[in-house]
N, C-alpha and C positions, 0 to 999 in steps of 0.2 A: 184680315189681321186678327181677327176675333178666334177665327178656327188655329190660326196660326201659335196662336200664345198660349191655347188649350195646348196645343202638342207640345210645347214647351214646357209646361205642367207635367204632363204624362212623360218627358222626357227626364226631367227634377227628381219624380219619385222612380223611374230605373238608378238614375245614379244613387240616389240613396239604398237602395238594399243592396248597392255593391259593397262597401259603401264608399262616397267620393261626395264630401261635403260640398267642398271648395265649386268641384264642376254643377251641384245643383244644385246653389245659391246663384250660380252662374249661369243656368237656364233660364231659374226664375227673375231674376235680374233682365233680360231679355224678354222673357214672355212679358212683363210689367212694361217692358219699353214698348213691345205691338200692342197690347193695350194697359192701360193706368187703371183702367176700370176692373180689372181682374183678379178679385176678391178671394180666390181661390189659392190665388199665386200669392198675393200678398199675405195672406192667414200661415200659406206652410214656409215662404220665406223668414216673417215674420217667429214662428216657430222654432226655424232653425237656428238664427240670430239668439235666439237668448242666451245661448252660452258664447262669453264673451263679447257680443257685440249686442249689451241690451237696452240701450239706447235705441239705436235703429230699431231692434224688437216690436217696443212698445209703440214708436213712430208707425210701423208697418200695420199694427193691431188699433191707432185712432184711423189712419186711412181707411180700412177696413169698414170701420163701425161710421164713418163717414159718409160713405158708401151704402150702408147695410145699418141701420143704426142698432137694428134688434139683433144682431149676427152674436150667438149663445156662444158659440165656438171663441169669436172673437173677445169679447168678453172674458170668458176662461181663461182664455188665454194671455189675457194682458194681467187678471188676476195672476197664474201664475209667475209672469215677467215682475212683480210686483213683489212677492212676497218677500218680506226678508230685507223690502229697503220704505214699503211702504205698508205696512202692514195691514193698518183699516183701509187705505185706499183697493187694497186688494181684496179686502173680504164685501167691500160694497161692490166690485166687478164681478166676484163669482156670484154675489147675491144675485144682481144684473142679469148675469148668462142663468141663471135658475128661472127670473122671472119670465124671461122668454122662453126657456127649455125648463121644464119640471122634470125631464126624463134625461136631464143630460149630467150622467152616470162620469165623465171628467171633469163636470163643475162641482161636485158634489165632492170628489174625491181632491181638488185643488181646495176651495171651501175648506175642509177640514184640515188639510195641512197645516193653513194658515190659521185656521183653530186651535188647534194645538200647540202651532208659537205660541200664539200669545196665554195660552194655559187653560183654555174654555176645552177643557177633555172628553169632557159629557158632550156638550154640543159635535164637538170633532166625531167621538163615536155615533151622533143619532145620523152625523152625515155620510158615515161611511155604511152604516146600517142601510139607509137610501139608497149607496153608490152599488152595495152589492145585491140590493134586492132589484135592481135595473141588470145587473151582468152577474149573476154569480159567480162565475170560472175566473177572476181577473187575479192573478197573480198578485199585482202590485197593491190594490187594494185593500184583499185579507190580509196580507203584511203588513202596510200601515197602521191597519186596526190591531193587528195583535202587539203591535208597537206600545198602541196608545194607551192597549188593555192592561200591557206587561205596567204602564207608568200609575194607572189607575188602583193595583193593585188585584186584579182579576184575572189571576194566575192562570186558569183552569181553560178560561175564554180565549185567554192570549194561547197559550200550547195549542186548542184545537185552531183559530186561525192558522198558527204556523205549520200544523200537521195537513189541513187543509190547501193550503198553497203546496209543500211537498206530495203529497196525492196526484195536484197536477202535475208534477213532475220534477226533477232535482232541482233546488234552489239552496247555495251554501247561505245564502242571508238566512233564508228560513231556518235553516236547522243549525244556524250560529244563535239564533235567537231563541228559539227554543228551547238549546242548550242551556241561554243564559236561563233562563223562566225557568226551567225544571229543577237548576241547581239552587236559585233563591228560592225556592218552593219547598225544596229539601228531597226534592226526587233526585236524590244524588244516582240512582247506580239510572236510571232515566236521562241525564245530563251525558253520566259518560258514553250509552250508546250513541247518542249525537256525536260528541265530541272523537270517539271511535270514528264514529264513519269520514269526519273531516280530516282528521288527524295520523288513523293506522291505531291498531291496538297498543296499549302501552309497550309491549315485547316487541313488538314488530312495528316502529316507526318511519312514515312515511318520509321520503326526502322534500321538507319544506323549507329547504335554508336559504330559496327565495323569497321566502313570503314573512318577514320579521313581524309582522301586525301579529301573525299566530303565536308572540307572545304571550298575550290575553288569554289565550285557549287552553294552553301548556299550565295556566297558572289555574284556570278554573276547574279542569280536570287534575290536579294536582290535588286542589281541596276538595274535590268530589270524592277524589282515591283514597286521601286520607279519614274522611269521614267514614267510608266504606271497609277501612282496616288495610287498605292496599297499601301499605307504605315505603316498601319497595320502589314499587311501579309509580308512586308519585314522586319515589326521590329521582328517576330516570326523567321524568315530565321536568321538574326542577334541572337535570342537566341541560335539556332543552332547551327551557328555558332561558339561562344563562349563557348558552351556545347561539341562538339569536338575538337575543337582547343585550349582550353583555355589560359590561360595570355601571350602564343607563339603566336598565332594567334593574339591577341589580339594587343600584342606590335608589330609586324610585318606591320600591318596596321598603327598603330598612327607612325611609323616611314617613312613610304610612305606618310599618310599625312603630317607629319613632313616638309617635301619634295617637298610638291607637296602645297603650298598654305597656311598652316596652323599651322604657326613657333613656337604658345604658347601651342601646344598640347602635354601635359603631357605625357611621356615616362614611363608608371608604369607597364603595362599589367593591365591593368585595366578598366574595361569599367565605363562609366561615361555620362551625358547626355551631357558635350562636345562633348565626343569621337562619341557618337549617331549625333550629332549637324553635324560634322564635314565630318562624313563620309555620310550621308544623302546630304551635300552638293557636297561635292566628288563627289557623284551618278549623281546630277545633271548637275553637267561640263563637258561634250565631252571629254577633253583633258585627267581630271583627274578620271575621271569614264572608262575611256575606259583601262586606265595603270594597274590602279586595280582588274580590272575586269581578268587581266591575268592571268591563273596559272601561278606557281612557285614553 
């Protein structure tokens, strides 16, 4: 029964890099029924469970530790099932899976997630500094931290993280994030080659009128353009803009300016060459071009 549930395991993870959830929760579900004792099957069931069924998760992950009571992996893992509804109860389980595993480079890196909820930045960074000096090359990792670094204010640090996860190879998060860091840093004409590379050069733009989130993007390189004297090319970013976003977006902004300097600007969603006037000025105040410039 014992070998049996093993193949049921190894049959769990084919379905998965198909991928077919459904069929390899439904292995492991069986390998668990040849054996209960199957800590293996239960950790990556358990795994799978967290989105959307994260009750059972956590169930799968005390079995587990039941079972195995020092199990690092399990541990982490019920930290991460945690985070977000139990915040300290999660950072004592990655603490946990550390005290059994010092080398275990996913507790370190869930650990500081949930560092960073609660606002300990410094701590999140010395954890992630641990997670990469165990794996260097981890994609997800140096993005985390240039995350943390971008919030810390440690511009320079966050850019090479985000440069460094791009090295290994294309990631739009990274070089959305970067974009952002470079253009609050004031590496404006640095922003726009990011935002180039996602977007298409301002003359020649790419067809993204599926993807409405690249609102954001349209507006951050609009104030990069503008800062740079391209004013043209950033009133085209602003067609864009308005062409995906439209009278939401629209009034979304005049209500930031609203806000931020510019008390008589009409509230209609409606573009207008104040609203042009206004936000062009935006662009050019530090304080108030930098606010806007944030996604949301």
């Amino acid at each position: 029964m014992e070998q049996r549930s093993q193949a049921r395991v190894a049959r769990a993870r084919e379905l998965l890099s198909i991928p077919r959830l459904t069929a390899a929760i439904g292995e492991l579900d069986t390998a668990i029924a040849d054996d209960p004792r199957n800590s293996a099957a239960l950790l990556l069931r358990g795994r799978l469970k967290i989105q959307g069924r994260l009750d059972e998760a956590i169930a799968d992950m005390d079995r587990v530790l039941q079972l195995d009571p020092d199990n690092s992996n399990a541990h982490a893992t019920k930290a991460f099932a945690l985070q977000g509804q139990n915040d300290e109860w999660a950072l004592a389980e990655a603490s946990k899976a550390l005290g059994n595993d010092p080398r275990n480079a996913d507790a370190f890196w869930i650990r500081a997630s949930v560092l960073a909820r609660v606002g300990k930045l410094t701590e999140a960074e010395q954890d992630l500094d641990a997670a990469i000096a165990l794996e260097p090359d981890v994609s997800r990792t140096l993005l985390r931290r240039a995350g943390i670094r971008a919030q810390m204010g440690k511009a320079d640090d966050a850019v090479r993280d985000a440069s460094a996860v791009l090295a290994l190879g294309p990631d739009m998060i990274a070089l959305q994030l970067r974009a952002v860091i470079r253009g609050r840093s004031g590496d404006f004409a640095g922003a726009i080659d990011d935002l180039n590379a996602i977007l298409g050069p301002p003359e020649e733009p790419r067809d993204v009128s599926v993807l409405p989130h690249m609102v954001d993007l349209y507006v951050q390189r609009a104030l990069a353009l503008t800062r740079t004297g391209q004013v043209a090319h950033a009133k085209r970013d602003l067609d864009m803009m308005i062409k995906l976003g439209g009278p939401r977006a629209v009034l979304q902004m005049q209500i930031y300016l609203r806000n931020h300097g510019f008390p008589d600007l009409a509230l209609d969603g409606k573009r207008s060459d104040q609203f042009d006037d206004a936000l062009t000025a935006c662009f050019i105040n530090d304080a108030c071009g930098r606010g806007i410039a944030i996604p949301g």
